[in-house]
C-alpha positions as CSV (number, residue, x, y, z in Angstrom):
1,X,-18.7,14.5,11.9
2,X,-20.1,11.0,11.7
3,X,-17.8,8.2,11.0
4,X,-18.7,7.9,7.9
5,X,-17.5,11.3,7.0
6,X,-14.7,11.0,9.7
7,X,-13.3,8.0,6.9
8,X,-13.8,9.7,3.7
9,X,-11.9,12.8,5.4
10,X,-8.7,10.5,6.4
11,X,-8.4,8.5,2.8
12,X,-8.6,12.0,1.5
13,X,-5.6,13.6,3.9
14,X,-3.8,10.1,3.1
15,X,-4.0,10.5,-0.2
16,X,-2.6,14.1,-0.3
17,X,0.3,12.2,2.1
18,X,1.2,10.1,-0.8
19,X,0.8,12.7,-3.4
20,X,3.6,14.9,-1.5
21,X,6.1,11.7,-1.3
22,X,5.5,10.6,-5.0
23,X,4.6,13.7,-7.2
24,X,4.1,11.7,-10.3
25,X,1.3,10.1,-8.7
26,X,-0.7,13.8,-8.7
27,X,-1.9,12.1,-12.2
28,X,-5.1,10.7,-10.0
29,X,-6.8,12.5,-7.9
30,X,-6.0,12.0,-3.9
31,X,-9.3,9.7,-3.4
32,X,-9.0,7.6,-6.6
33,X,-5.1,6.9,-5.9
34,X,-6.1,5.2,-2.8
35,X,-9.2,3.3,-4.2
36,X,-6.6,2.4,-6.9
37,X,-3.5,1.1,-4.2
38,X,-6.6,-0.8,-2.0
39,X,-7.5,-3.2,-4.7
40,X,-3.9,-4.0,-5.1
41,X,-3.4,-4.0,-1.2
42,X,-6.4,-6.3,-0.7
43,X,-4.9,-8.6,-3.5
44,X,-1.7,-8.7,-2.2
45,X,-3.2,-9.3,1.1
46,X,-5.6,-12.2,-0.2
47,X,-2.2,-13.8,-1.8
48,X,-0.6,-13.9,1.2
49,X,-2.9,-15.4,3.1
50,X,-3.7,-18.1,0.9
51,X,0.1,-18.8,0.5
52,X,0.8,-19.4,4.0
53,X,-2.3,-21.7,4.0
54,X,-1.1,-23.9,1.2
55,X,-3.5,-22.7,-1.7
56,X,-1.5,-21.5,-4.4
57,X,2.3,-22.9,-4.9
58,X,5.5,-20.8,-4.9
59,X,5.7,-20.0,-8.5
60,X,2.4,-18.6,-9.0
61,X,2.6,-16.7,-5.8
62,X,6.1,-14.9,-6.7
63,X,4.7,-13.9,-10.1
64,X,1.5,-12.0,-8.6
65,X,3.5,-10.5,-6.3
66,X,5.9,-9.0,-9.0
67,X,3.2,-7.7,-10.2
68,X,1.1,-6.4,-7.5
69,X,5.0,-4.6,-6.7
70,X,5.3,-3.3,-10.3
71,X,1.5,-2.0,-10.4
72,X,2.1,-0.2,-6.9
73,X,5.5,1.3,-8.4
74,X,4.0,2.3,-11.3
75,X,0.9,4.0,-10.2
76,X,3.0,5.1,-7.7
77,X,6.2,6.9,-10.1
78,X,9.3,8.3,-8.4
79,X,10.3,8.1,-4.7
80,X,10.3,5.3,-2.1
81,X,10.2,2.1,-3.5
82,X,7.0,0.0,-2.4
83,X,7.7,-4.0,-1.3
84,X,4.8,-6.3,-0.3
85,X,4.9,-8.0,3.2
86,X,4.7,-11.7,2.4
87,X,3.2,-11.7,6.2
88,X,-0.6,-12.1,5.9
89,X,-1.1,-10.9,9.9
90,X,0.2,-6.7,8.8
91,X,-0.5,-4.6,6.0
92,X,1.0,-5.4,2.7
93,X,2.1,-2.7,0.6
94,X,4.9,-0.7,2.8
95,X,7.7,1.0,2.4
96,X,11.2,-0.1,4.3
97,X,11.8,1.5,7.0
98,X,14.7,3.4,6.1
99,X,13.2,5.3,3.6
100,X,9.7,5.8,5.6
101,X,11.8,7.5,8.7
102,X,11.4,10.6,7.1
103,X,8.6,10.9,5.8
104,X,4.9,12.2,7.3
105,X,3.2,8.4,6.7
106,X,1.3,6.1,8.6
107,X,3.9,3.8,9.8
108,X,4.2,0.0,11.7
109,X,5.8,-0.7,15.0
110,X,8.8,-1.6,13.4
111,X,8.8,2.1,11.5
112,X,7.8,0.2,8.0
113,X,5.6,3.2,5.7
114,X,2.2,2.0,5.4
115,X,0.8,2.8,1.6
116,X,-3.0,1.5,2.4
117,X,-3.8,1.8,6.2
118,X,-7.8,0.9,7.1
119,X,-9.6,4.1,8.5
């Protein structure tokens, strides 16, 4: 298996990983959920970055963020509830740790669920 293949295999098992956590989300198929969670990770991730280099102020920055959160939710349905990491050096949609314990996801050192790891 080239790595290539190696990649499409792992978004493919990840995506099945979130299916089982949030049924509702079996309304995409496992590949297109996570296509649909990276754009809003690699926004959220973008945001963050250009907050903590002073390039977008506060207000703007809070409101994309509720959004980002709501989209992620929403695509998401019912079961942990996904938060974005205002740090721009980790991952940015998670899950807090006490609701990730459980639960058979890739997870941070300090035990946060990661929705959109890189493969």
């Amino acid at each position: 298996m080239n790595k290539k293949q190696k990649q499409a295999e792992n978004i493919l098992q990840h995506g099945f990983k979130l299916q089982r956590i949030y049924p509702d989300s079996k309304r995409f198929g496992p590949v297109e959920l996570c296509k649909k969670l990276h754009r809003l990770e690699a926004k959220a991730h973008r945001m963050a970055e250009q907050m903590c280099s002073y390039e977008v102020d506060t207000e703007a920055y809070e409101k994309t963020f509720d959004k980002i959160e709501d989209s992620a939710n929403t695509i998401l349905g019912k079961g942990p509830v996904v938060f974005i990491n205002r740090d721009p050096r980790g991952y940015a949609l998670k899950i807090r740790t006490e609701d990730a314990k459980d639960i058979d996801i890739y997870k941070d050192w300090g035990g946060y669920g990661i929705i959109c790891p890189e493969f």
